[in-house]
C-alpha positions as CSV (number, residue, x, y, z in Angstrom):
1,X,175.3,117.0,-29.7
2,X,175.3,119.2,-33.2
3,X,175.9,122.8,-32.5
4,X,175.8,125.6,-35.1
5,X,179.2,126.5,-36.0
6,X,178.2,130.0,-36.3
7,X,177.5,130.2,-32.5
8,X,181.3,130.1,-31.8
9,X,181.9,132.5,-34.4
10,X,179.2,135.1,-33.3
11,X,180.5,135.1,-29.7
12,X,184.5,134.6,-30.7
13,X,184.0,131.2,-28.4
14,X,185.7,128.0,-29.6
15,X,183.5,125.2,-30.0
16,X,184.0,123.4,-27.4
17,X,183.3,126.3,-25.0
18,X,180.2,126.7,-27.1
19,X,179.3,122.8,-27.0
20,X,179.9,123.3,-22.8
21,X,177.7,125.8,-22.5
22,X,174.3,124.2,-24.3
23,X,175.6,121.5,-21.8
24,X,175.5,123.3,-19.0
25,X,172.4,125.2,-19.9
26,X,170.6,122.3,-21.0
27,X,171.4,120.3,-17.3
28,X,170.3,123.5,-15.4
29,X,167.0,123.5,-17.0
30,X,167.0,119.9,-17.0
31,X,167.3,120.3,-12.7
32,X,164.7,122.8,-12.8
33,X,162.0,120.7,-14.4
34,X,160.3,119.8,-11.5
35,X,159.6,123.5,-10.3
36,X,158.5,124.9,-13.5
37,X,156.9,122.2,-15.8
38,X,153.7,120.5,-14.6
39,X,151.5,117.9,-15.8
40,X,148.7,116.9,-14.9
41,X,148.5,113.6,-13.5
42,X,145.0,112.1,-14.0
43,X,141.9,112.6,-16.0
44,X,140.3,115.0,-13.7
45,X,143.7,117.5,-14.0
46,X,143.4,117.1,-17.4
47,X,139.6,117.4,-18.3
48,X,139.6,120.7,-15.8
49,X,142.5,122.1,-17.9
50,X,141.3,121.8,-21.1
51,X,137.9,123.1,-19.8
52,X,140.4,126.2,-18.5
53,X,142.2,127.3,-21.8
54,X,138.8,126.4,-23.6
55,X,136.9,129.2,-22.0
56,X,140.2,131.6,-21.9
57,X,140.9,131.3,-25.8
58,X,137.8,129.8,-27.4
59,X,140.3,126.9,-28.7
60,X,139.3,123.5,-28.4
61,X,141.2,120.6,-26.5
62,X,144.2,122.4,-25.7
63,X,145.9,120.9,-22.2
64,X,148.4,122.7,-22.1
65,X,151.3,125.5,-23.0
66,X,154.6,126.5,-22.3
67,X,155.8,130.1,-22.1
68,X,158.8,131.1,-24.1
69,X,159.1,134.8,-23.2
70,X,162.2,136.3,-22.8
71,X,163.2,137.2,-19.2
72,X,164.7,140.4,-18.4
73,X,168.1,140.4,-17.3
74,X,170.7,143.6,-15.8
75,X,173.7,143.7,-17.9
76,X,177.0,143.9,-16.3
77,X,177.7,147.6,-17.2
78,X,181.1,146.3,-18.9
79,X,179.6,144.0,-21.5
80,X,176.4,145.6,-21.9
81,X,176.3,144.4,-25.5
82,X,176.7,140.4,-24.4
83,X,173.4,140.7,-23.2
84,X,171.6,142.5,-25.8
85,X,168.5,139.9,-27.7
């Protein structure tokens, strides 16, 4: 798995913590698939859906989306600046 070598750098991590941590990040979401991703499973699910985000947006034949938001998170009061985005 390629990593940016500047990750390490920014955070004052070695590599291998920072190649860990994807790892780690990347299996927790990887577990949580199931509860947050959905597809739809047959041609009813997916006719109704794009019907859906048709009438919400005006945009045609669009099934799906994903939401990429960031999620707020309280900041140990120590390392306040670890969790700044």
């Amino acid at each position: 798995m390629a990593t940016n070598p500047k990750i390490g750098l920014t955070f004052n991590v070695g590599k291998i913590t920072v190649i860990n941590t994807v790892q780690d990040v990347a299996r927790a979401l990887y577990e949580l698939r199931d509860d947050h991703i959905k597809f739809s499973k047959n041609f009813v699910e997916i006719t109704s859906s794009i019907q859906s985000f048709e009438e919400l947006s005006v945009l045609p034949n669009i099934k799906g989306l994903m939401d990429v938001s960031h999620v707020g998170i309280q900041a140990p009061p120590h390392r306040t600046i670890d969790y700044f985005s």
